[in-house]
C-alpha positions as CSV (number, residue, x, y, z in Angstrom):
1,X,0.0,0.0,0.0
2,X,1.1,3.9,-0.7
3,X,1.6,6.0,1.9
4,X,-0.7,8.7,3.0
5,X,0.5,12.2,1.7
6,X,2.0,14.4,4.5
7,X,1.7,17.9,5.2
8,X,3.9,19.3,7.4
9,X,4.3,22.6,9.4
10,X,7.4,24.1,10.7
11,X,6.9,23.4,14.4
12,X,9.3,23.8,17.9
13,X,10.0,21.1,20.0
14,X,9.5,21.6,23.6
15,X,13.0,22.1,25.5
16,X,14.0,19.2,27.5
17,X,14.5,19.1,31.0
18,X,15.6,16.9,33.4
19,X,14.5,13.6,35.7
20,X,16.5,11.7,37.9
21,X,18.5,9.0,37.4
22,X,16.6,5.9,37.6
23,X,17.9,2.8,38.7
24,X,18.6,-0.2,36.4
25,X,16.7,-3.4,37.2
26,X,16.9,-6.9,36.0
27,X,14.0,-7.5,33.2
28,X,12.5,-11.2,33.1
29,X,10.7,-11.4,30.0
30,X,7.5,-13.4,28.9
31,X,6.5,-14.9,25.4
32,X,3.1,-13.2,23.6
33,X,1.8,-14.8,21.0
34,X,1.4,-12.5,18.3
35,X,4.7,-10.5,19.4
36,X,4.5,-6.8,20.2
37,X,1.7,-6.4,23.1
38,X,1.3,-2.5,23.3
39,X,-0.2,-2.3,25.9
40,X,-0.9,-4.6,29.4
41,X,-3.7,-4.5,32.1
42,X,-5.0,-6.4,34.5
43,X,-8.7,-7.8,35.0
44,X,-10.4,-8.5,38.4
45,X,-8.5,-12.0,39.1
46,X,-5.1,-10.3,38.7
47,X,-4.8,-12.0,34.5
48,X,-2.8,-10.2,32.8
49,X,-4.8,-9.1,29.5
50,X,-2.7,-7.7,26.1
51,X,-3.5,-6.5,22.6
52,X,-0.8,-8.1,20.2
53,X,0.8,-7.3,16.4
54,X,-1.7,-9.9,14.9
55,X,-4.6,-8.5,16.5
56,X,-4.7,-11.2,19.2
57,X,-5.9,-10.7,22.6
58,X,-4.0,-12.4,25.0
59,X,-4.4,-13.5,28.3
60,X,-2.1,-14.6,30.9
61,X,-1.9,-15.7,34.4
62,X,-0.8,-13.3,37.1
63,X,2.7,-14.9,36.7
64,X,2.7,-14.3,33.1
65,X,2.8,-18.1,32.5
66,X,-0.2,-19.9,29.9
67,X,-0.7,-17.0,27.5
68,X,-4.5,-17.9,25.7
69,X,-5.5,-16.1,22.8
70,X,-8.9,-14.8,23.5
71,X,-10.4,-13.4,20.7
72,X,-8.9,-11.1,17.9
73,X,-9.8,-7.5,16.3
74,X,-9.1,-8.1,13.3
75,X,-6.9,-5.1,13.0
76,X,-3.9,-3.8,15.6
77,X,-4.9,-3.6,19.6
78,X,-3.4,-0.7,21.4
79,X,-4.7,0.8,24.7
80,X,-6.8,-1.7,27.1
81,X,-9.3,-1.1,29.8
82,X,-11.9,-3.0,31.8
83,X,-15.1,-1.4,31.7
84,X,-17.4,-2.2,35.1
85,X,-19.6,-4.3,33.5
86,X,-16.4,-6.9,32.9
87,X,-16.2,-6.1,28.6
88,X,-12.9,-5.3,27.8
89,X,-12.5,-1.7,26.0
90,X,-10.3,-2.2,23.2
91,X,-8.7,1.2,21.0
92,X,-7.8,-0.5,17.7
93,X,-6.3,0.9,14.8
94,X,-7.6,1.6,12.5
95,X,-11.5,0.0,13.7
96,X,-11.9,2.1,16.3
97,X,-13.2,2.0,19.9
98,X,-14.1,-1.6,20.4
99,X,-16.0,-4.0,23.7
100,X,-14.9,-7.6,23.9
101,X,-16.6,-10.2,26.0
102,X,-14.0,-12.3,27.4
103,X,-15.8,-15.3,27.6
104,X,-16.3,-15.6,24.1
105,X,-13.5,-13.3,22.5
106,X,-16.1,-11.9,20.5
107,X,-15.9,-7.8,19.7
108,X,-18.8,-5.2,19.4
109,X,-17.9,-1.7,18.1
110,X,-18.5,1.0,20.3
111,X,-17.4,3.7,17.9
112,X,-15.7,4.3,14.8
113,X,-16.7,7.4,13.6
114,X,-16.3,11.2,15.1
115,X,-18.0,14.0,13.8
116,X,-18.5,12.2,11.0
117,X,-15.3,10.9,9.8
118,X,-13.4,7.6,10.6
119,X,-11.9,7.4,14.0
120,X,-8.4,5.1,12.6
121,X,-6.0,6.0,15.5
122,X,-8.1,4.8,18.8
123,X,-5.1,5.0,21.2
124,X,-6.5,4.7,24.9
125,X,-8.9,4.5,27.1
126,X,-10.6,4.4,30.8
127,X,-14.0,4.3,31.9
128,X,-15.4,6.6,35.0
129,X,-17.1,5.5,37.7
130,X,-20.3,7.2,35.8
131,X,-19.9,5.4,33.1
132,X,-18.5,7.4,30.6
133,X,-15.5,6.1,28.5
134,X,-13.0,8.3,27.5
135,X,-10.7,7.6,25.1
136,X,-7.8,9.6,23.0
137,X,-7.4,9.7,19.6
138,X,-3.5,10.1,18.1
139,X,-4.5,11.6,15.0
140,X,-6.9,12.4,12.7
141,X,-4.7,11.8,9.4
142,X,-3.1,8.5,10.3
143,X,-3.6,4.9,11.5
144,X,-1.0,3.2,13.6
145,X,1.0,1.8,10.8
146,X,1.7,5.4,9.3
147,X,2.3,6.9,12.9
148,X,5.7,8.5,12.0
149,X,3.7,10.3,9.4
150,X,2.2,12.1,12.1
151,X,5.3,12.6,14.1
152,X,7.0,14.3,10.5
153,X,3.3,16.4,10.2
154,X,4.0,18.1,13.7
155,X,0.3,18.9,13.6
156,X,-1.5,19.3,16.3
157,X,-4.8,16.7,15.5
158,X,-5.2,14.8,18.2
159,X,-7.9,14.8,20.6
160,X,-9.7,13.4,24.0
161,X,-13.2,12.3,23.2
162,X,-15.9,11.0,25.5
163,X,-18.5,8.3,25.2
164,X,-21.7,8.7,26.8
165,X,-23.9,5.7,28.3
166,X,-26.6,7.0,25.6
167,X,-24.1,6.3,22.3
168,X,-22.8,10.1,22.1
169,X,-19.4,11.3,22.0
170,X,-18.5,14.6,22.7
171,X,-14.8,16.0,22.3
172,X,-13.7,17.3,25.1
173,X,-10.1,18.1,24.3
174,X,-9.0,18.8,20.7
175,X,-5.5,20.3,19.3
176,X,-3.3,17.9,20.6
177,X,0.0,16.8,19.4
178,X,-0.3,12.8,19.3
179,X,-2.5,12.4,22.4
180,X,-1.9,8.9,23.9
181,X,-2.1,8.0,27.0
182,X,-5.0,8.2,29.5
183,X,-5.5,7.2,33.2
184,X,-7.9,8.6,36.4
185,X,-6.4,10.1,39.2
186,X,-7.1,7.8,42.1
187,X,-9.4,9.9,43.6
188,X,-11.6,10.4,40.7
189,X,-10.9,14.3,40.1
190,X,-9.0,14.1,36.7
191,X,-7.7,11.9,34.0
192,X,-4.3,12.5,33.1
193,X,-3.5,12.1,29.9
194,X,-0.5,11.9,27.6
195,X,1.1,14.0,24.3
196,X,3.6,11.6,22.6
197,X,4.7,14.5,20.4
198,X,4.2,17.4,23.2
199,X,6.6,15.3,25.5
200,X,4.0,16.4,28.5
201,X,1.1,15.1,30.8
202,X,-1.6,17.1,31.4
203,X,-5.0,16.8,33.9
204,X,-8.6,17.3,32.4
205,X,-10.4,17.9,35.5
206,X,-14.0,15.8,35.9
207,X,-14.7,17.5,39.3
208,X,-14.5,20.5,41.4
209,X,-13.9,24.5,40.3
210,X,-11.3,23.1,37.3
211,X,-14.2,21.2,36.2
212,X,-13.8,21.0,32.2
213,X,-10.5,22.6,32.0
214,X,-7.0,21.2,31.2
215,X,-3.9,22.1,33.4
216,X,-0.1,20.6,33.0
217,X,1.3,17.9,35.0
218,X,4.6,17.1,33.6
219,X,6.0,18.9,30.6
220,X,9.2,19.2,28.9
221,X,10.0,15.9,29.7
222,X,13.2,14.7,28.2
223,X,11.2,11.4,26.1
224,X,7.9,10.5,24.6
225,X,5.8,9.4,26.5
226,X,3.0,6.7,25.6
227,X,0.3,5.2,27.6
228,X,-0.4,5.7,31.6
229,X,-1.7,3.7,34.4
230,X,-2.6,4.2,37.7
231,X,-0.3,2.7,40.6
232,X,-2.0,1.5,43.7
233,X,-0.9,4.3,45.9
234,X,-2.0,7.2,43.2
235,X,1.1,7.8,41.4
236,X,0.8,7.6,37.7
237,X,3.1,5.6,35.6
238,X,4.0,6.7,32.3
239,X,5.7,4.6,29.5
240,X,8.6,6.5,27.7
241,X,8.7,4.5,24.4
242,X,12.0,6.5,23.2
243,X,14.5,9.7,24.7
244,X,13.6,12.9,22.9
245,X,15.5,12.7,19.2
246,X,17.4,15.7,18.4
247,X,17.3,15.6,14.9
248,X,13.7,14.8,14.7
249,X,13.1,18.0,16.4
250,X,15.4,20.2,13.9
251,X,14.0,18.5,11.4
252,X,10.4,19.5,12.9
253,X,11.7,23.2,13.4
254,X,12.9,23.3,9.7
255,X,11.7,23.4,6.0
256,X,8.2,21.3,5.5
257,X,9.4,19.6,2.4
258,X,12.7,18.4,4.2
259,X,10.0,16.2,6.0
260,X,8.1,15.3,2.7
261,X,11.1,14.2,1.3
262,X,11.9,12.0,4.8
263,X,8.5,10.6,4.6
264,X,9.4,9.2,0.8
265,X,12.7,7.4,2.4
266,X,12.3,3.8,3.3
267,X,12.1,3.4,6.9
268,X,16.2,2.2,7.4
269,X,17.0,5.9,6.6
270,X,14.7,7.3,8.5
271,X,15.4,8.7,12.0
272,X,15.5,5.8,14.6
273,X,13.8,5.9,18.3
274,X,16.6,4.9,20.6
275,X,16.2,1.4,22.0
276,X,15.7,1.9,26.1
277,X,13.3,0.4,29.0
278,X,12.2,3.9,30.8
279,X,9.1,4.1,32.8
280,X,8.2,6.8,34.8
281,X,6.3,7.2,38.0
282,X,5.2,10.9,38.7
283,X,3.2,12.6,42.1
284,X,-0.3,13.1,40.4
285,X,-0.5,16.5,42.6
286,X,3.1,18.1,41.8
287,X,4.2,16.3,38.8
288,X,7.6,15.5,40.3
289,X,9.2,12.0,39.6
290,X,9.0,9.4,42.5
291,X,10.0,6.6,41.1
292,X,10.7,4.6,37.4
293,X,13.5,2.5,35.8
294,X,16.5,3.2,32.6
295,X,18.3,0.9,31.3
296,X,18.7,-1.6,28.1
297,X,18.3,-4.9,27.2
298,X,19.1,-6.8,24.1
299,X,15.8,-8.5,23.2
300,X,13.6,-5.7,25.0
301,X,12.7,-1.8,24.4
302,X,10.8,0.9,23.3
303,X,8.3,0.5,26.3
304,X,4.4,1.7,25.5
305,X,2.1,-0.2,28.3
306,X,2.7,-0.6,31.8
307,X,1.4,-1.8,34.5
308,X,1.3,-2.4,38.4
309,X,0.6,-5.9,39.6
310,X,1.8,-8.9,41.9
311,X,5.0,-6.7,43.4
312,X,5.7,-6.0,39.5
313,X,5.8,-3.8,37.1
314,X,4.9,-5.2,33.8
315,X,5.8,-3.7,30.5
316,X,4.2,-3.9,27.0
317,X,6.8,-2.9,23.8
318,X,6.5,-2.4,20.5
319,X,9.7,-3.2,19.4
320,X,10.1,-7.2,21.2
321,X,7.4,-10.0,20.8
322,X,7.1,-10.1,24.5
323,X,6.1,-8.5,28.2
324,X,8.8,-7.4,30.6
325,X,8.9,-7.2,34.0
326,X,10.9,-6.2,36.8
327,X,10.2,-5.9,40.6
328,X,8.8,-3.0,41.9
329,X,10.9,-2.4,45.1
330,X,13.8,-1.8,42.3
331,X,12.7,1.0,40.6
332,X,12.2,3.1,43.8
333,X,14.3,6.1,43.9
């Protein structure tokens, strides 16, 4: 297949600042079939659920042993959730917001059109306690299989939408570079959510005087960050799928058709993400980083899931066919 066209702006990377060094763990890894589980939660019983490259969804048992293939999109999972009624919410590029019944494996479609054009770049989502899903879309240009198209565009078309019990959606947040990532604050008042390209987590307040508004959490950070989850004491983990690329960003900052011309190259001369393990825990009240882990593997990288359970911290990638995990007590600070 062609690509999609690209139209890029001239556009300037955030500066970079700062965290602390994290610790370096030891990574066990487990097989997914299907290679390539973006993204990792965790149901009721403590299984460990995944979305995988083939469009498989996995489960395993809390110790990551017996991976069963459950059902399958029929295109490429991303972001995971468990709605309260058991279903698991599925973002799927490029078929949209999905529900699958985990007895059967079988998949409704919840939506796959906004506004009247094709939602092709679900990327996550989390239900509230109301029972409203909300769920970010990456782009409005792209599915996942074109995502450095969007990346190269440095346009701002991503957006936080939210589903209604009643069937509407309603975008609640628009003009976002690459949303990604989304996750409640533990107690209720806000998701935070998460700008790949914007390097930067923000809060879209559900309650109190903020109610409807968006303020910053963590910005500048120094790499991209991809999907969220909520640890059980609050804090909120954030995948960093690669360090912030230099040359990306002067390329972003300089001539559109320089890009164009990028975009035409096949993808070994194209700018590479840096291949790290780097999660991130930050304070969901000051932003500040409490907690995470950096360091490299051979068979393991480009983190883009995460999430707390059994003492571990289990890790989804898009570059290795399986989950990694390391024990919590090791990436305290």
């Amino acid at each position: 297949m062609p690509k999609p066209p690209v139209d890029p702006v001239r556009w300037q990377a955030p500066p970079v600042d700062a965290l602390p060094d994290f610790p370096a763990a030891e990574i066990t890894l487990v097989p997914v079939p299907g290679g390539e589980p973006e993204d990792v939660v965790v149901d009721s019983d403590g299984y460990l659920w995944v979305g995988a490259l083939d469009g498989g969804i996995v489960r395993l048992s809390p110790d990551g042993t017996g991976p069963e293939v459950i059902g399958n999109t029929g295109g490429r999972p991303l972001g995971l959730t468990f709605a309260r009624d058991g279903r698991l919410l599925v973002c799927d590029s490029p078929r949209g917001l999905l529900a699958m019944d985990t007895a059967t494996g079988r998949s409704q479609t919840l939506v796959d059109s906004v506004a009247g054009r094709t939602l092709q770049f679900c990327s996550n989502v989390t239900e509230t306690p109301d029972g409203a899903v909300y769920f970010t879309e990456s782009t409005t240009a792209f599915t996942v299989a074109d995502y450095v198209g969007a990346i190269l565009e440095a346009r701002p078309r991503g957006n936080l939408h939210r589903l209604d019990p009643d069937g509407t959606v309603t975008t609640v947040v628009d003009g976002l570079y690459f949303a990604n990532g989304v996750t409640p604050t533990a107690d209720g008042s806000a998701l935070v959510f998460a700008e790949t390209q914007g390097r930067r987590l923000s809060k879209y307040w559900l309650t109190g005087p903020r109610e409807g508004s968006v303020t910053p959490l963590a910005k500048n950070l120094p790499a991209m960050p991809d999907n969220l989850s909520t640890g059980a004491d609050g804090r909120i983990w954030c995948a960093m799928v690669t360090p912030a690329n230099p040359i990306a960003d002067r390329l972003a900052a300089g001539p559109p058709l320089l890009r164009k011309l990028v975009w035409r190259l096949p993808k070994r001369f194209q700018p590479k993400p840096a291949a790290v393990v780097w999660a991130v825990a930050f304070d969901p009240e000051t932003g500040d980083a409490v907690a995470g882990i950096r360091t490299t593997h051979p068979a393991f990288s480009m983190v883009t899931g995460l999430v707390e359970a059994h003492g571990r911290l289990w890790m989804g990638s898009i570059a290795a066919p399986c989950l990694g995990w390391v024990d919590l007590d090791a990436t305290s600070l």
